[in-house]
C-alpha positions as CSV (number, residue, x, y, z in Angstrom):
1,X,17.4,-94.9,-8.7
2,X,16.3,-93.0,-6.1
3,X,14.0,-94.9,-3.2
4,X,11.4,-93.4,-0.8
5,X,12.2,-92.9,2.8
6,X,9.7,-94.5,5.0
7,X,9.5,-94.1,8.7
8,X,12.8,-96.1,9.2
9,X,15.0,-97.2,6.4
10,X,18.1,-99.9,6.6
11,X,20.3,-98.5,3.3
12,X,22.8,-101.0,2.8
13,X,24.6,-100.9,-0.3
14,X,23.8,-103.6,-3.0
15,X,27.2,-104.5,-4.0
16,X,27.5,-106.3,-0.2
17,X,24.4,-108.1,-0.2
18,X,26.1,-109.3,-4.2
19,X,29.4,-110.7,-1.8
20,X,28.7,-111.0,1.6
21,X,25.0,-112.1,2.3
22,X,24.5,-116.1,2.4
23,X,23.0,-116.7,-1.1
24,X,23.9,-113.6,-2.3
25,X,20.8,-111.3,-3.7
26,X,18.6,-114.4,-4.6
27,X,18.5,-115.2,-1.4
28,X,18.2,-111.7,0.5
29,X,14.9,-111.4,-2.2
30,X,13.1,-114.1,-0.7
31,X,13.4,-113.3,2.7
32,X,13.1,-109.7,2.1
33,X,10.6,-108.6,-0.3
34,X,7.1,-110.1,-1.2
35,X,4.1,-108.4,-3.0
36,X,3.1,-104.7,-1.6
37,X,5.8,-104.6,1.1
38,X,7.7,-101.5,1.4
39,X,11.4,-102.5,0.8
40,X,13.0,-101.4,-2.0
41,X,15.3,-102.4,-4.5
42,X,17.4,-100.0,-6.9
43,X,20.5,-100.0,-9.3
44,X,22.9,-99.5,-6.1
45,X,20.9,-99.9,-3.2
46,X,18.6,-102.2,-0.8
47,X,16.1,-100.4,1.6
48,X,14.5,-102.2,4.4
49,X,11.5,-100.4,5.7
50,X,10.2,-100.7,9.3
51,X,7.4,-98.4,11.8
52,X,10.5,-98.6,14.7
53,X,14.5,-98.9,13.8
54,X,14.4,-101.6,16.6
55,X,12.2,-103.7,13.8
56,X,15.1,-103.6,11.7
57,X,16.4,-106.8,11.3
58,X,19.8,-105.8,11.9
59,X,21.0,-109.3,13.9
60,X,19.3,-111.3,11.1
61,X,21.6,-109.6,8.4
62,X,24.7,-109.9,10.6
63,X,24.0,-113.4,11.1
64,X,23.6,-114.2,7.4
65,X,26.9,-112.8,6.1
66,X,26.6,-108.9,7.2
67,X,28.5,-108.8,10.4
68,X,31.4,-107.0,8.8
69,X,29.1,-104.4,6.8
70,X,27.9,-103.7,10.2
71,X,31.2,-103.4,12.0
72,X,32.5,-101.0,9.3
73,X,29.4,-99.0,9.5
74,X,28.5,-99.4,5.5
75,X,25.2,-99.3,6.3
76,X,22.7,-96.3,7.0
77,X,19.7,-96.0,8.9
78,X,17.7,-93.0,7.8
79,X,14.3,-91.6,9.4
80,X,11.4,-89.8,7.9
81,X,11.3,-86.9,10.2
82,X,15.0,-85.4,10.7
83,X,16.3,-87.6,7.5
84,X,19.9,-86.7,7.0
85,X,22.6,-89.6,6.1
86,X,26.4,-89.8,8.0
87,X,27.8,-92.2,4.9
88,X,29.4,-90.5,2.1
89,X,27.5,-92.8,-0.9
90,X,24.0,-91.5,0.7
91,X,22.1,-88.7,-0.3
92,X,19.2,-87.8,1.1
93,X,16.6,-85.3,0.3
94,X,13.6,-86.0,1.3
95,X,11.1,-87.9,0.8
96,X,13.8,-89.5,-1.4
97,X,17.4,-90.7,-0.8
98,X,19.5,-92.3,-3.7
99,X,23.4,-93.7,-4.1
100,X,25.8,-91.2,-5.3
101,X,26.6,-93.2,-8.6
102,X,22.5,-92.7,-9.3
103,X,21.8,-91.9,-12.3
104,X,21.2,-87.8,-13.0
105,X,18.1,-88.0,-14.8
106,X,16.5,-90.1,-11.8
107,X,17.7,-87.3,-9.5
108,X,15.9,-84.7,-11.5
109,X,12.8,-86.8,-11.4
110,X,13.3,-87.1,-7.3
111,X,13.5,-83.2,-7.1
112,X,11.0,-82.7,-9.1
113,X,8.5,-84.7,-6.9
114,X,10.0,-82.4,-4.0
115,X,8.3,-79.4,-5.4
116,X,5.1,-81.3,-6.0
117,X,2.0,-80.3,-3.6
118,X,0.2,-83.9,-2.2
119,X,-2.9,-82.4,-3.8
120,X,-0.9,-83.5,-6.9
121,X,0.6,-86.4,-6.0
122,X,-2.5,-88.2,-4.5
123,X,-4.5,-87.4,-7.9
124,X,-1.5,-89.0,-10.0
125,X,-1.8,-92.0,-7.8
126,X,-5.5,-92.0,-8.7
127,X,-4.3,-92.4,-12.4
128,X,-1.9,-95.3,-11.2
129,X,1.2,-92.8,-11.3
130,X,2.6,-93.6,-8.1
131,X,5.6,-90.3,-7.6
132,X,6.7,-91.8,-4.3
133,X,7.7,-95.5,-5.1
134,X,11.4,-96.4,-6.4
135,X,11.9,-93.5,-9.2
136,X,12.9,-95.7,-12.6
């Protein structure tokens, strides 16, 4: 499922936060998401959003089970303006980014929103169809 990029984006695959954060995704839940905050959460992927990268809670993670993740650089941190990825399981095209197991018709969806003027998109939201949340 393809997830929004904010300002600045910690992309860390799910499948680590499943074996290698303390209390596996339970856990990394609690601490990480609560109601209207901007992480997100799709089939493959966790994003952590932040204004600054240095708000990223980068020694938090490696202290909680991540250190490895970090030291093998499976982790990405994309930015809004200038969003490209260096990790081969992360596209990007923005304003989304999604895993490259994601599902095809979710990408379709995400490049469809691409071509969409914010005229558009801002009325949708008026009707409670929000185009750049987590595509589902």
């Amino acid at each position: 499922m393809p997830v929004y990029i904010h300002l600045a984006n910690l992309v860390i695959p799910k499948s680590f936060i499943i074996t290698d954060y303390k209390g596996g995704i339970e856990a990394f839940r609690k601490l990480y998401f609560w109601k209207d905050c901007n992480n997100q959460e799709d089939n493959e992927l966790f994003s952590i959003a932040a204004m600054n990268p240095d708000e990223l809670p980068i020694q938090e993670l490696k202290e909680n089970g991540l250190e490895d993740v970090f030291a093998a650089n499976n982790y990405e941190i994309v930015f809004k303006y200038g969003a490209c990825s260096n990790v081969d399981w992360l596209i990007v095209e923005s304003p989304f980014m999604w895993h490259k197991d994601c599902a095809a018709d979710q990408i379709e969806k995400a490049l469809y929103v691409q071509t969409i003027t914010m005229d558009k998109i801002v009325e949708e939201s008026k009707k409670g169809n929000y185009l750049l949340k987590t595509i589902k």
